[in-house]
N, C-alpha and C positions, 0 to 999 in steps of 0.2 A: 758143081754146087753141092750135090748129094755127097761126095767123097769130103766137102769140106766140112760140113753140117755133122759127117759122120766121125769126124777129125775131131771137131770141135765139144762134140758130146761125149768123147771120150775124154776127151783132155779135162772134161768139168767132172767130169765123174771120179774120172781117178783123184784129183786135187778134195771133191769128196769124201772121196774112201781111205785118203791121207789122213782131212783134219778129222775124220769121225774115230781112225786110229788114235790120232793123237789126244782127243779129248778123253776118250777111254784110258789111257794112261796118266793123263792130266790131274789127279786127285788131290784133292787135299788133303795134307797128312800134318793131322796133330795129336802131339806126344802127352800122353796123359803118365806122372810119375805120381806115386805115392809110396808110404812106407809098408813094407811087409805086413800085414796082418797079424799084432801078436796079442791081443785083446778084442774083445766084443763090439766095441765100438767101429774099430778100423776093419773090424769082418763084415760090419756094417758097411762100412764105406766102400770095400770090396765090390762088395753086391749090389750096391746100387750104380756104382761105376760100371761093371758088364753090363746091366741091366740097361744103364744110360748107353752104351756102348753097340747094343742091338738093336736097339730103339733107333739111335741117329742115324748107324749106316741102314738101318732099313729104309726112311725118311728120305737122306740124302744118298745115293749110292754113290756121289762124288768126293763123299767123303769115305777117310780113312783115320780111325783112331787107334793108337796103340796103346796098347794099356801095360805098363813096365811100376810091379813094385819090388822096392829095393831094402835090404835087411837092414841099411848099416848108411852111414848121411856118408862113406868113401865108395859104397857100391851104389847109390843113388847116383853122385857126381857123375859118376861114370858110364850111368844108362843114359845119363841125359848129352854126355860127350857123343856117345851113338848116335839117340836119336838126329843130332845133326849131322854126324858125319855119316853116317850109314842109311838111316830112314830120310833125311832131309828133311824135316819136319817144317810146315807155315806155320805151325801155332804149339804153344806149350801150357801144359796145365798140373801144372804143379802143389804138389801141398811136401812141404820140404819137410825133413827127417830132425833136422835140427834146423835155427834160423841161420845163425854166423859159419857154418861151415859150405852152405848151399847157396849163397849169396854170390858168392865168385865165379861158380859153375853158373847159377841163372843169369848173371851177366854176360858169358859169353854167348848164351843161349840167345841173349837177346841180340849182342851183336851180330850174330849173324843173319840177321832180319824177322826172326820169328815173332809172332805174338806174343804175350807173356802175360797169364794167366794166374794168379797165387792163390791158393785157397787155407785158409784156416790160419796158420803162422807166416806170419808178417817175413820179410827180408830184415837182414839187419842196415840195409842199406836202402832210401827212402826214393821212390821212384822208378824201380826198373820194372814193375808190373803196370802193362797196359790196365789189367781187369783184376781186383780184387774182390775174393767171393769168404764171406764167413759169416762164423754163429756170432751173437750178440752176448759177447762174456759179462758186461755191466748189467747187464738185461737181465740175463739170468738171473745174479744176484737180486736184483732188485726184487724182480718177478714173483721170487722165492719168498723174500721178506714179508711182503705184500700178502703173498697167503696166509704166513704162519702171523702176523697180526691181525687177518680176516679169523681166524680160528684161536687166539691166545688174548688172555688179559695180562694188564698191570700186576706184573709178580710171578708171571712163569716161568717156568726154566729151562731152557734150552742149552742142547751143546753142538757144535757144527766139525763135522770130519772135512779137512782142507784135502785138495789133491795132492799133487806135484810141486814143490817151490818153484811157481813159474809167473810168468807176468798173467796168463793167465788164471791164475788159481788169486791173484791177489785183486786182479779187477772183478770177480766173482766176488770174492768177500768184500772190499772195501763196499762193492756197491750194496752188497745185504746189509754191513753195522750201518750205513749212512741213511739206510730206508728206517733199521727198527730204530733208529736214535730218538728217545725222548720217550718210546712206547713205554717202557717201563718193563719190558722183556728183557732178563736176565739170561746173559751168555757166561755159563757156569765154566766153559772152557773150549778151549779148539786146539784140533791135532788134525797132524797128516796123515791122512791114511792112501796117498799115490793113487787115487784112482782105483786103486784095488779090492778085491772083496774079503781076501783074506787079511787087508792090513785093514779093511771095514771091521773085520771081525773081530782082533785084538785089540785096538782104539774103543769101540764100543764095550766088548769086555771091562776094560780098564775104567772109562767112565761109571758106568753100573756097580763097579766096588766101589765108586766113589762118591756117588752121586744118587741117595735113595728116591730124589725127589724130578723126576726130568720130566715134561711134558711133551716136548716134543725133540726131533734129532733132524739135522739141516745136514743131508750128506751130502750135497754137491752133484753127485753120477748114480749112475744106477746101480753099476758096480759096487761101489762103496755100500750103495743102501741095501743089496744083499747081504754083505757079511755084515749090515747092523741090524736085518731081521733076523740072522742066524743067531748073532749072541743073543737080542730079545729071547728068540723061540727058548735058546738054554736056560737062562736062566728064569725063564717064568714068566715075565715082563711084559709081556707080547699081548697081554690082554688089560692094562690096568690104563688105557686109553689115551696110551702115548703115541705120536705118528710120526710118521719119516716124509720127509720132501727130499727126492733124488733129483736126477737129472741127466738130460741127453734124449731118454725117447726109447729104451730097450723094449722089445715086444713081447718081455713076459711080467714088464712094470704094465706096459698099455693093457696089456690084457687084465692083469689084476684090476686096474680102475675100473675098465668095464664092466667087470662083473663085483664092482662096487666093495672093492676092497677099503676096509677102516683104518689098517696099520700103514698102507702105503695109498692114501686115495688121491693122488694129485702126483701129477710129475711136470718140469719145464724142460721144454724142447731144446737140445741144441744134435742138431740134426745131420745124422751120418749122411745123408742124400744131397748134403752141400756141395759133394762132389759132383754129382749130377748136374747140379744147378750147376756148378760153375762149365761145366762141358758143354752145356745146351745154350748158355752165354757165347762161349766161343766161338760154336759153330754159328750163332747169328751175326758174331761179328765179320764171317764173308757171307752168308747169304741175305741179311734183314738190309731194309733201306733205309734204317736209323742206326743212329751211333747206338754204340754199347759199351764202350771202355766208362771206366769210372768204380766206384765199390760197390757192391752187393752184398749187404748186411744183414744178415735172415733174421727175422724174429723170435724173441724167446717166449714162445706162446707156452699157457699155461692149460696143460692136458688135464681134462676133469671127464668124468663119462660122459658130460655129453658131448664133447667133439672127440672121445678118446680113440672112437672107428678109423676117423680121417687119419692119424694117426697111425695104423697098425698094419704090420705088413709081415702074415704068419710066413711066409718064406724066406725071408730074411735070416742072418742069423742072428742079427742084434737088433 
């Protein structure tokens, strides 16, 4: 009886010391892509991706994220052909490089049973993301509008810097002319300036030759509304009680409101930490005991000193 008892606690312990192997290598492994880092924004997103990255496997140590960005929407494709064939990935979190070229590769992604996760740009193809996470681009607009008629009378004059000819640079604007319609705020003109500070810079130039009378400037990013404080500061401008409303959330705009800056005193949120949010989504969708799939549509909150704290994150790069 003792030799069987002695049989028998061996046999449970080892079959023990199997699954307690095997659940040790049992991980969840989801694949987080995004695009290389080549602006302030996406260094943002960077950073709060590792940040989200430390955070979860510290939480869960059953999980496993990889975090892969890719220069180019052909070197993207092809991190994400890895991630299945090489990491095996349960779940995918994606913010694609371009929409119509990363559409084919997230489809196979999905066929092979993963999750599918899209953050920020849409697919061109309607339905193969379980979980969709993004900023509110009407919102913004609107949001923006909303202030500069909190701040402008019947008769002022404004000019707006566009981003990128992109569907989202145009749901930004349509939703700002549809808010000031009727206010009697005069949009003296609009141009692209890509999201950029130095095409902020020559757009704003070009307006100020043109334009002696401007109350306020609607730059869309933050970016942008740097190089239209820079031509302000050249050309003199910068004090004759004209303001800028940027956007996105950079933490040397947050900071300026804090410390109750006039030229730039308000900013709207569209917020590099989306990525985040969409990782901390995914990982609930295996451990939470509710559903999670569906959109996650952030709000485009409007930053003024007094919530500008919440807001600001000095280690950041963006």
């Amino acid at each position: 009886m003792k030799l069987k008892l002695a049989m028998i606690a061996l046999a449970l312990g080892s079959t023990l010391s199997l699954t307690g192997a095997a659940s040790a290598q049992d991980k969840i492994k989801i694949g987080v892509s995004y695009p290389t880092p080549t602006h302030a924004w996406a260094s943002g997103m960077n950073w709060h991706a590792e940040k989200a990255e430390e955070r979860l496997e510290a939480l869960y140590p059953d999980v496993d994220l990889i975090l892969i960005n890719s220069p180019d929407p052909g070197a993207q494709a092809s991190a994400l052909e890895d991630l299945v064939s090489v990491h095996q990935i349960d779940a995918l979190v994606v913010l694609p490089f371009e929409s119509e070229p990363l559409t084919d590769p997230v489809l196979n992604v999905k066929k092979s049973g993963a999750l599918i996760t899209v953050v920020d740009r849409g697919l061109s193809q309607p339905g193969i993301e379980d979980i969709y996470v993004a900023g509110n681009n009407p919102e913004l607009g609107r949001v923006s509008a909303v202030y500069m008629k909190s701040r402008l009378k019947e008769g002022d004059n404004i000019v707006i810097l566009r981003g990128i000819p992109t569907l989202i640079d145009n749901e930004r604007v349509d939703a700002f002319m549809a808010e000031i319609e009727g206010s009697g705020i005069n949009v003296l003109d609009n141009k692209h300036a890509n999201w950029n500070r130095d095409d902020g810079f020559e757009v704003m130039q070009d307006f100020l030759s043109r334009f002696p009378d401007i109350d306020a400037v609607w730059a869309q990013d933050d970016d942008i509304a740097i190089g239209v404080v820079a031509a302000l500061k050249q050309a003199g401008r910068d004090g004759d009680g004209m303001f800028v409303v940027g956007g996105a959330g950079m933490k040397e705009t947050i900071k300026g409101i804090m410390d109750g800056s006039e030229l730039v005193p308000v900013d709207v949120l569209y917020p590099p930490a989306m990525i985040a949010t969409a990782m901390d989504v995914t990982v609930a969708a295996f451990k939470s005991n509710g559903p999670v799939a569906g959109r996650y549509i952030l709000g485009a909150t409007l930053i003024t000193p007094e919530n500008a704290e919440s807001f600001y994150f000095p280690d950041s790069p963006f």
